[in-house]
Biopython code that builds the backbone (N, CA, C, O; Angstrom):
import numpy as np
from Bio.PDB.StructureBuilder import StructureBuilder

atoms = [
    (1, "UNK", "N", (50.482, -73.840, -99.291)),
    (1, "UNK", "CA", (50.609, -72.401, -99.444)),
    (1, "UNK", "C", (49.230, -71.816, -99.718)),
    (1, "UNK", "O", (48.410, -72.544, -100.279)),
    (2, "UNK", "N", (48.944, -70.763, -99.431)),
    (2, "UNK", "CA", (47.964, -70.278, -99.420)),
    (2, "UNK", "C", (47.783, -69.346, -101.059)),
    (2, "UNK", "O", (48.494, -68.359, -101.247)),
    (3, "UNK", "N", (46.723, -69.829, -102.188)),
    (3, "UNK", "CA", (46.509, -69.610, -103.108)),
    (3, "UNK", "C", (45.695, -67.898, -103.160)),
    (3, "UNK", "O", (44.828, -67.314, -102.509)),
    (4, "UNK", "N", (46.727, -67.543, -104.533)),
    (4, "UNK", "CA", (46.009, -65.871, -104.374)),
    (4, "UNK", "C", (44.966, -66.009, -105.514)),
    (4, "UNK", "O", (44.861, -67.075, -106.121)),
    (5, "UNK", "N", (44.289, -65.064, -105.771)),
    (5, "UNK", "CA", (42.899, -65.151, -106.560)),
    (5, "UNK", "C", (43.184, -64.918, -108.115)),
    (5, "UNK", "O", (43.676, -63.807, -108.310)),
    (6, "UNK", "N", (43.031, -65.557, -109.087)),
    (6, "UNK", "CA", (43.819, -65.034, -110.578)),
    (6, "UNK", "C", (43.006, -63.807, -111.157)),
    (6, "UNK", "O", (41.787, -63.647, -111.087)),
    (7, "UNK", "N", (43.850, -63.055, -111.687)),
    (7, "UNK", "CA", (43.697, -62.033, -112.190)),
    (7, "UNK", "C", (41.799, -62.426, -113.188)),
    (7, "UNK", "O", (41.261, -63.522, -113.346)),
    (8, "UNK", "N", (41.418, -61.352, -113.535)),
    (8, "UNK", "CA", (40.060, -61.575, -113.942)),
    (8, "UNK", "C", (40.045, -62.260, -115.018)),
    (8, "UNK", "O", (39.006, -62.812, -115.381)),
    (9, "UNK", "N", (40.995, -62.334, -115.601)),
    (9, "UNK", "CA", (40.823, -62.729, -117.126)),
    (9, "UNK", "C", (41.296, -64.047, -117.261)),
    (9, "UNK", "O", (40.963, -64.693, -118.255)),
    (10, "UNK", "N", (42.002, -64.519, -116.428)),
    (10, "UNK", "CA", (42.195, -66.059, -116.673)),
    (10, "UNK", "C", (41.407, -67.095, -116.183)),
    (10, "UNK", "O", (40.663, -66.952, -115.213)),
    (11, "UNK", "N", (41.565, -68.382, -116.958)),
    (11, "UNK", "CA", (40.435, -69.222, -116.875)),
    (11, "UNK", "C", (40.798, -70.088, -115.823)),
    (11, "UNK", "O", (39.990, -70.477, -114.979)),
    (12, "UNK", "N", (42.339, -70.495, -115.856)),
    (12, "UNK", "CA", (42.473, -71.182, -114.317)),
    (12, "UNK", "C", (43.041, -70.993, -113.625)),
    (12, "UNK", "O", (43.954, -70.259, -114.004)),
    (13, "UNK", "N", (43.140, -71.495, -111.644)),
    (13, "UNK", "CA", (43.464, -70.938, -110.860)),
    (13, "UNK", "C", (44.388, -71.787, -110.828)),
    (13, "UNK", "O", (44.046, -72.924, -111.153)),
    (14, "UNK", "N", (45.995, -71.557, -110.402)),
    (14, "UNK", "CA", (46.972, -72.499, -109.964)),
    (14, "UNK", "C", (47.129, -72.889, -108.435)),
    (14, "UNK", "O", (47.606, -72.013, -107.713)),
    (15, "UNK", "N", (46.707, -74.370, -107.727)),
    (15, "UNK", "CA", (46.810, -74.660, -106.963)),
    (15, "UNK", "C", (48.002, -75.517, -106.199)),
    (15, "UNK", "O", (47.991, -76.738, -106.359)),
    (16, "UNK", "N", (49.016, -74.929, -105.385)),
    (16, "UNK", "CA", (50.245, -75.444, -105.261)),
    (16, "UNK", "C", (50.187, -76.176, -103.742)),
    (16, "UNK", "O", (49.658, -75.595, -102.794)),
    (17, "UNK", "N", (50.790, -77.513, -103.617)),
    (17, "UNK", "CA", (51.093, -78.163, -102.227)),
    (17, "UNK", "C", (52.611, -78.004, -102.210)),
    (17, "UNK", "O", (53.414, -78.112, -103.136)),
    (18, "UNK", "N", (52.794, -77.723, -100.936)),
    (18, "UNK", "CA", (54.018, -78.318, -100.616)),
    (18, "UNK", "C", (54.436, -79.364, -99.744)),
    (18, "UNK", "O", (54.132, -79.340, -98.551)),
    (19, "UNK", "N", (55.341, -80.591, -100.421)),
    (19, "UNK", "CA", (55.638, -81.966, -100.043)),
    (19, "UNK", "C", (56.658, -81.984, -99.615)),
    (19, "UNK", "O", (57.421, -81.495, -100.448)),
    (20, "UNK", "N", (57.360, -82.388, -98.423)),
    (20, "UNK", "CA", (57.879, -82.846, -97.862)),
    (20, "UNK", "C", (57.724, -84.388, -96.996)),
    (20, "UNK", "O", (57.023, -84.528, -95.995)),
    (21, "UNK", "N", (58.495, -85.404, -97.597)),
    (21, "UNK", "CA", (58.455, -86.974, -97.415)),
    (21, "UNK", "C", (60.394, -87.396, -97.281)),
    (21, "UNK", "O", (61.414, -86.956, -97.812)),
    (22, "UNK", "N", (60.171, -88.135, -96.582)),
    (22, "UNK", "CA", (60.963, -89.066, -96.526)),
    (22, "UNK", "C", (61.064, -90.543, -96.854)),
    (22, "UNK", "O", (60.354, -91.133, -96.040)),
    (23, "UNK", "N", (61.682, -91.470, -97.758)),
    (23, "UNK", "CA", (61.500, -92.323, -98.615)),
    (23, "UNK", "C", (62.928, -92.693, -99.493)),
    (23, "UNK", "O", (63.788, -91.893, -99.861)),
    (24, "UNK", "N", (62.881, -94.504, -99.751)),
    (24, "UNK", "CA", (64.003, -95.001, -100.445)),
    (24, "UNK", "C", (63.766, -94.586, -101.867)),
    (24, "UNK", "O", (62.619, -94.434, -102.288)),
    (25, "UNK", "N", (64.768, -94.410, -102.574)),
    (25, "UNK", "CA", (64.924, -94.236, -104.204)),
    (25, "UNK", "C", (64.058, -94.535, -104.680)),
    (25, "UNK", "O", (63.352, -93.679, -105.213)),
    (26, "UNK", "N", (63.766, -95.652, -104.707)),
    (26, "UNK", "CA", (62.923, -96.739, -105.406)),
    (26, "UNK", "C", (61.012, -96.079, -105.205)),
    (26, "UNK", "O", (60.022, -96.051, -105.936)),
    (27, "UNK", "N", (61.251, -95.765, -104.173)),
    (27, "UNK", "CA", (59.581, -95.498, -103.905)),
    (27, "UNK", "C", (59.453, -93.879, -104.414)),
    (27, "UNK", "O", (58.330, -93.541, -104.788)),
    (28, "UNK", "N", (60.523, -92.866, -104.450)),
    (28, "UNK", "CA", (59.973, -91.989, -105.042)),
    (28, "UNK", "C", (60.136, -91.924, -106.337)),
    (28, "UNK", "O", (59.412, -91.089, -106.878)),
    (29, "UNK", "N", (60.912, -92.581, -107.100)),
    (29, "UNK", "CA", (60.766, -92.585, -108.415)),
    (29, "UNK", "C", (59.463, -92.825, -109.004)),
    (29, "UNK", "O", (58.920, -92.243, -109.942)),
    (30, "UNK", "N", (58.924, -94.106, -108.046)),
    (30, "UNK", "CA", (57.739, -94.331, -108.490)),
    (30, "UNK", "C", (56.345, -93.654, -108.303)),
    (30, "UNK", "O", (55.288, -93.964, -108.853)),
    (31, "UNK", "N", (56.590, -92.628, -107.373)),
    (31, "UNK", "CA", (55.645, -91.385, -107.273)),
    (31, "UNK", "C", (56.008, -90.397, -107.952)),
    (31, "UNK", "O", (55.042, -89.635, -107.990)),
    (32, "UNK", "N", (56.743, -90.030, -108.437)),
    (32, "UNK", "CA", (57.148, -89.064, -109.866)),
    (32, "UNK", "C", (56.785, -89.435, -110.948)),
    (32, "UNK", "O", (56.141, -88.764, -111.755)),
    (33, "UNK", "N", (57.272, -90.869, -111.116)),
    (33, "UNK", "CA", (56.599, -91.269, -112.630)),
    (33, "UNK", "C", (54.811, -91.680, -112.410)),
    (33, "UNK", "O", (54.019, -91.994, -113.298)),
    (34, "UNK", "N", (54.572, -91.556, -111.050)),
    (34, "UNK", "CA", (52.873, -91.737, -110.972)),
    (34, "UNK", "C", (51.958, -90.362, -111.397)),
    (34, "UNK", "O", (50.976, -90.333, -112.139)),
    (35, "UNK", "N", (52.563, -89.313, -110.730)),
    (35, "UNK", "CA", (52.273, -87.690, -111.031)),
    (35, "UNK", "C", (52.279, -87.853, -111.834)),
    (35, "UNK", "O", (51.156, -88.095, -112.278)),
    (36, "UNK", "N", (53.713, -87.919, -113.105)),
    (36, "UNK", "CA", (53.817, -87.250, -114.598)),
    (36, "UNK", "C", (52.610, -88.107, -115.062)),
    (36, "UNK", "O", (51.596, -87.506, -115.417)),
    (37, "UNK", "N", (52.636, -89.497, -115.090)),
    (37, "UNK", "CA", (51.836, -90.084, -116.133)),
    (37, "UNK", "C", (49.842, -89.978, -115.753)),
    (37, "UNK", "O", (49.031, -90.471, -116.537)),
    (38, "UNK", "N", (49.479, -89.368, -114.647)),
    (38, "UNK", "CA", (48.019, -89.141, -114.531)),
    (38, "UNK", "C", (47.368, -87.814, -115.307)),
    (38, "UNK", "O", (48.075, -87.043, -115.955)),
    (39, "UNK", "N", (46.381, -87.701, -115.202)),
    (39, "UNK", "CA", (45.545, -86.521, -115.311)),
    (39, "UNK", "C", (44.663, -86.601, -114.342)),
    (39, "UNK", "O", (44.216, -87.659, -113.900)),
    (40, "UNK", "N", (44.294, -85.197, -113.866)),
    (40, "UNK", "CA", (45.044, -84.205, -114.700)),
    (40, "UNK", "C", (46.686, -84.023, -114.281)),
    (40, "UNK", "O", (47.202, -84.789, -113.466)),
    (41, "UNK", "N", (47.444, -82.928, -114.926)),
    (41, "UNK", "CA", (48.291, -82.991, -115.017)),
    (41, "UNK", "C", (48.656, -81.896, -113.539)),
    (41, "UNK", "O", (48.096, -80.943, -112.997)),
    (42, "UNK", "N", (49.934, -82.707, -113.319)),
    (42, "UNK", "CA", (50.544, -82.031, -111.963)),
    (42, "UNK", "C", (51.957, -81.683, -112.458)),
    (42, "UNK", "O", (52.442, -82.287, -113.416)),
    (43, "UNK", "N", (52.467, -80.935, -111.957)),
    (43, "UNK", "CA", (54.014, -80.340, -111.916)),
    (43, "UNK", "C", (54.497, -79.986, -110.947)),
    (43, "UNK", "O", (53.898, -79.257, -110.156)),
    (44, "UNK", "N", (55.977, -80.509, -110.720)),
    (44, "UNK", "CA", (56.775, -80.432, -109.310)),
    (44, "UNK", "C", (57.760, -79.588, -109.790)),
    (44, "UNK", "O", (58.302, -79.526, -110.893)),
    (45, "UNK", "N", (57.917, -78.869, -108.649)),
    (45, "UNK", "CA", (59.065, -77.398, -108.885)),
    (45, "UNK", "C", (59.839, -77.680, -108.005)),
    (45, "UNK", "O", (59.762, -78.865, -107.682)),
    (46, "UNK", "N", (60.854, -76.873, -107.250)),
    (46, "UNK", "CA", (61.548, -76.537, -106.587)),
    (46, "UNK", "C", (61.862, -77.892, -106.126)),
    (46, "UNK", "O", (61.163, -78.192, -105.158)),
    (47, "UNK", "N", (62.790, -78.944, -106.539)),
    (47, "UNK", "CA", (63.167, -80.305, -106.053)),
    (47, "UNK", "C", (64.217, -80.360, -105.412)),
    (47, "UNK", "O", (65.229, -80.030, -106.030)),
    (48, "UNK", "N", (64.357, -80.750, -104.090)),
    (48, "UNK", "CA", (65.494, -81.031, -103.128)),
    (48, "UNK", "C", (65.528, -82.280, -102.573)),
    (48, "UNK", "O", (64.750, -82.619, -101.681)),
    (49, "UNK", "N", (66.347, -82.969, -103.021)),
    (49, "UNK", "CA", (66.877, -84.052, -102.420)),
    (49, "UNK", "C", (68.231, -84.381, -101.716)),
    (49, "UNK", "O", (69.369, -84.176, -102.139)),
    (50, "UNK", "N", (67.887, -84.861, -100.704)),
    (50, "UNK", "CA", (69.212, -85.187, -99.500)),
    (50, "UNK", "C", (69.153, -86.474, -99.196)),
    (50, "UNK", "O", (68.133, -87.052, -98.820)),
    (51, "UNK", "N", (70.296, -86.993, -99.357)),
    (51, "UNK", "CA", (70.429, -88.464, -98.876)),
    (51, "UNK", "C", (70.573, -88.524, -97.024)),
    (51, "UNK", "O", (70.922, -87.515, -96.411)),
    (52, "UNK", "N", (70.312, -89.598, -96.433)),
    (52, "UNK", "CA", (70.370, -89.555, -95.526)),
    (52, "UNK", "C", (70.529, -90.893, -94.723)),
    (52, "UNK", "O", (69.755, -91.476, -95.482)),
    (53, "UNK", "N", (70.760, -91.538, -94.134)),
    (53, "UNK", "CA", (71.086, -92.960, -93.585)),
    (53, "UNK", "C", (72.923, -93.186, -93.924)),
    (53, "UNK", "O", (73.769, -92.312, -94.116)),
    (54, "UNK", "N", (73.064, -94.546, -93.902)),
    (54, "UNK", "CA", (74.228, -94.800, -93.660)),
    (54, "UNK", "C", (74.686, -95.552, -92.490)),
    (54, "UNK", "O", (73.974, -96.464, -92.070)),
    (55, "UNK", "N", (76.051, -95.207, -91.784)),
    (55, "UNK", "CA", (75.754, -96.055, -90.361)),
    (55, "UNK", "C", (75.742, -94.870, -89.184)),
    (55, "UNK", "O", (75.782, -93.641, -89.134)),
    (56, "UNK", "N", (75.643, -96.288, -88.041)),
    (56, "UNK", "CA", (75.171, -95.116, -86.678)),
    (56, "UNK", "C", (76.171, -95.230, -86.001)),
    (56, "UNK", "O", (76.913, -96.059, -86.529)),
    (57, "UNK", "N", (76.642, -94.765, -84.966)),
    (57, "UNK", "CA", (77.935, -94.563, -84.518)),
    (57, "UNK", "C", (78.511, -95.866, -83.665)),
    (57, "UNK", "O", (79.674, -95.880, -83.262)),
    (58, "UNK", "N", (77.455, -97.117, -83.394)),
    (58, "UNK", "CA", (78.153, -98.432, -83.441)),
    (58, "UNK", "C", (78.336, -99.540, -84.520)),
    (58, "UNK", "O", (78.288, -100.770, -84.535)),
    (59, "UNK", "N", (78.628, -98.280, -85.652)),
    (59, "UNK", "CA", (78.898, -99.079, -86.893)),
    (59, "UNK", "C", (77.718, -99.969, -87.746)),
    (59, "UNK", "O", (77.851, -100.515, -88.841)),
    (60, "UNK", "N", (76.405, -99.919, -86.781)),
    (60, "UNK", "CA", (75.190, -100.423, -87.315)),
    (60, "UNK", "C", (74.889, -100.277, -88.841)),
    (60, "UNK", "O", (75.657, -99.319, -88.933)),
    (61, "UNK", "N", (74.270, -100.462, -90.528)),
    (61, "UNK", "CA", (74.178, -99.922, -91.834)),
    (61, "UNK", "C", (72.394, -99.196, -91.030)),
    (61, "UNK", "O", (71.677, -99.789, -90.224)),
    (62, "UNK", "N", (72.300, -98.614, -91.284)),
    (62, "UNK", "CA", (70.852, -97.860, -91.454)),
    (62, "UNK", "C", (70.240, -97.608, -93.073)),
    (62, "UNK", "O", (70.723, -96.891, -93.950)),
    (63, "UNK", "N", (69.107, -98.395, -93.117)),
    (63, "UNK", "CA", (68.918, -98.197, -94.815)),
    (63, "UNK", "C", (68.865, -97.006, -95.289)),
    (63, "UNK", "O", (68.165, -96.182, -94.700)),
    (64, "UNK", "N", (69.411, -96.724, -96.174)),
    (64, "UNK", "CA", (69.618, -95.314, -96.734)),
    (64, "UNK", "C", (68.157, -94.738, -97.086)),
    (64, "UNK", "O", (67.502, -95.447, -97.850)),
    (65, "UNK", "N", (67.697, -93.828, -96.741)),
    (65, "UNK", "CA", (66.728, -92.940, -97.083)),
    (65, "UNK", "C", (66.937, -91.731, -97.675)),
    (65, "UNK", "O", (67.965, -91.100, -97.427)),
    (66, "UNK", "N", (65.929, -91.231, -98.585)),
    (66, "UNK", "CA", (66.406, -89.831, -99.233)),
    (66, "UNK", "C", (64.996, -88.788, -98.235)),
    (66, "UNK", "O", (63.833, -89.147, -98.051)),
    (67, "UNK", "N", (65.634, -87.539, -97.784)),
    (67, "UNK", "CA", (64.664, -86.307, -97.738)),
    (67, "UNK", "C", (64.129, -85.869, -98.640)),
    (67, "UNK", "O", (65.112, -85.658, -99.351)),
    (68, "UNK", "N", (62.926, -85.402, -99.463)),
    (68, "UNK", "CA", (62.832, -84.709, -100.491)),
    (68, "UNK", "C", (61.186, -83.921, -99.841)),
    (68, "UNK", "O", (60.172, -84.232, -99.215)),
    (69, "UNK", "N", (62.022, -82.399, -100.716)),
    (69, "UNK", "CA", (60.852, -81.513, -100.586)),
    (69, "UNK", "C", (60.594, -81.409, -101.903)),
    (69, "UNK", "O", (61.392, -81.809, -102.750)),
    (70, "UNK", "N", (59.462, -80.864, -102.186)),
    (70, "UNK", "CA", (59.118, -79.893, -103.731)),
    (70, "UNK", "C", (57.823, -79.645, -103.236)),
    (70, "UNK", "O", (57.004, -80.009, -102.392)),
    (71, "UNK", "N", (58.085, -78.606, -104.449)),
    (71, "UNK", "CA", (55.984, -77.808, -104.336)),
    (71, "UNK", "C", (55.570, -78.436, -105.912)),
    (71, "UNK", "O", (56.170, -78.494, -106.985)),
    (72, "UNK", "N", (54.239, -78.856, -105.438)),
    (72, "UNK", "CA", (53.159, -79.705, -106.500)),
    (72, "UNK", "C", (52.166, -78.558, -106.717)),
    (72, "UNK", "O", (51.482, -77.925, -105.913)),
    (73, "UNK", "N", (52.289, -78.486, -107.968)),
    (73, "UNK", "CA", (51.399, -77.879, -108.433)),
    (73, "UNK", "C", (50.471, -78.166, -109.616)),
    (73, "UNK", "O", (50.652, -79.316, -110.016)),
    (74, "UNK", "N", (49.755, -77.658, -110.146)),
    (74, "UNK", "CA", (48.103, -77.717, -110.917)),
    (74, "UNK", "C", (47.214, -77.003, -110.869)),
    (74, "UNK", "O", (46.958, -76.618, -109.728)),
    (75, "UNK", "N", (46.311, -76.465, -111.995)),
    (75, "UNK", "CA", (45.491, -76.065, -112.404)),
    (75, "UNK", "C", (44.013, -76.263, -112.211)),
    (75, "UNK", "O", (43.703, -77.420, -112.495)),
    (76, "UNK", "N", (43.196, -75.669, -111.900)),
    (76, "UNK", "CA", (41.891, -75.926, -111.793)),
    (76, "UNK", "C", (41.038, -74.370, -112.126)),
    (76, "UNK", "O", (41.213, -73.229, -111.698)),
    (77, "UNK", "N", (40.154, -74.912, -113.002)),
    (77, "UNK", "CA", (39.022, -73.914, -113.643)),
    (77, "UNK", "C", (38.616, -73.558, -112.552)),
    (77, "UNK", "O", (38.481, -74.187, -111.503)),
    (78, "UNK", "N", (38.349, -72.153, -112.907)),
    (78, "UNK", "CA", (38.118, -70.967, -111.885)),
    (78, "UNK", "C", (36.258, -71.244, -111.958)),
    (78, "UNK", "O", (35.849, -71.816, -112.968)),
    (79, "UNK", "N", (35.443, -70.915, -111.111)),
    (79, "UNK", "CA", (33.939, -71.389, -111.069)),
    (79, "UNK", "C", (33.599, -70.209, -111.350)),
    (79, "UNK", "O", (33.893, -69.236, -110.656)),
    (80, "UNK", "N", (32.791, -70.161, -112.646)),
    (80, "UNK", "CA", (32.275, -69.055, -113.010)),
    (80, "UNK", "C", (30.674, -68.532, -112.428)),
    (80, "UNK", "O", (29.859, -69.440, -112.586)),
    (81, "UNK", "N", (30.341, -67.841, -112.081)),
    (81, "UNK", "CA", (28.897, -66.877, -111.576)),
    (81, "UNK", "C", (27.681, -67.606, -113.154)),
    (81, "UNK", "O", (27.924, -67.152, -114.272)),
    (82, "UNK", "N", (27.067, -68.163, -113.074)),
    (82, "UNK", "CA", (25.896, -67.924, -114.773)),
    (82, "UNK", "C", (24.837, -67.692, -114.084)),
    (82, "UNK", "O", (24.423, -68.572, -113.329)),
    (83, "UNK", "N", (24.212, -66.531, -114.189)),
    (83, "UNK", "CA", (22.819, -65.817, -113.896)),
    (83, "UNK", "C", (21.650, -67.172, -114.141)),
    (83, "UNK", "O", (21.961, -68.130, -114.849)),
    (84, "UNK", "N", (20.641, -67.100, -113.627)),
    (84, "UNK", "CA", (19.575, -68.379, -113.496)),
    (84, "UNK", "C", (18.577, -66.930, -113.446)),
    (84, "UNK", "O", (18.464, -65.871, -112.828)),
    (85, "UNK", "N", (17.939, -67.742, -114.608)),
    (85, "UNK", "CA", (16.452, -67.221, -114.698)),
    (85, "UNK", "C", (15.219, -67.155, -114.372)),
    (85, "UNK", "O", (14.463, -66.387, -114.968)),
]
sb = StructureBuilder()
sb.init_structure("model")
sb.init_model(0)
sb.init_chain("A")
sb.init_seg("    ")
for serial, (resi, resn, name, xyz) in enumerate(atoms, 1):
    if name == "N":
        sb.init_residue(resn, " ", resi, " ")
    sb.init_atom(name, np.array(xyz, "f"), 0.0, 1.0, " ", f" {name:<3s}", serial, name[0])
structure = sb.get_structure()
């Protein structure tokens, strides 16, 4: 998404991705608990998950996969102007 400019007075700018992946249980849990536990710190909003797999219409199992979107977001200090003498 395209980031708007923060108001003058705040110190940081919020920078948001939006993710969309496809992936078993197992592997996104472990990219959620990779986000929460780094720094700096990231936050996921808007979480949608859809299961998806199962079988195919000659009865084949297809490994179950989940869809998931969300927007990632974080903070980063705004670059301030300091006059040079």
């Amino acid at each position: 998404t395209e980031n708007q400019s923060p108001p003058e007075d705040e110190l940081f700018e919020q920078v948001t991705v939006n993710v969309r992946m496809s992936c078993p249980l197992d592997d996104l849990t472990k990219i959620i608990y990779s986000l929460e536990q780094n720094t700096p710190m990231i936050f996921i909003d808007q979480l949608i998950i859809q299961q998806r797999g199962g079988r195919t219409r000659r009865g084949i199992r297809v490994d179950q996969a989940l869809e998931v979107r969300f927007d990632m977001f974080g903070y980063r200090g705004v670059r301030r102007e300091v006059p040079v003498d």
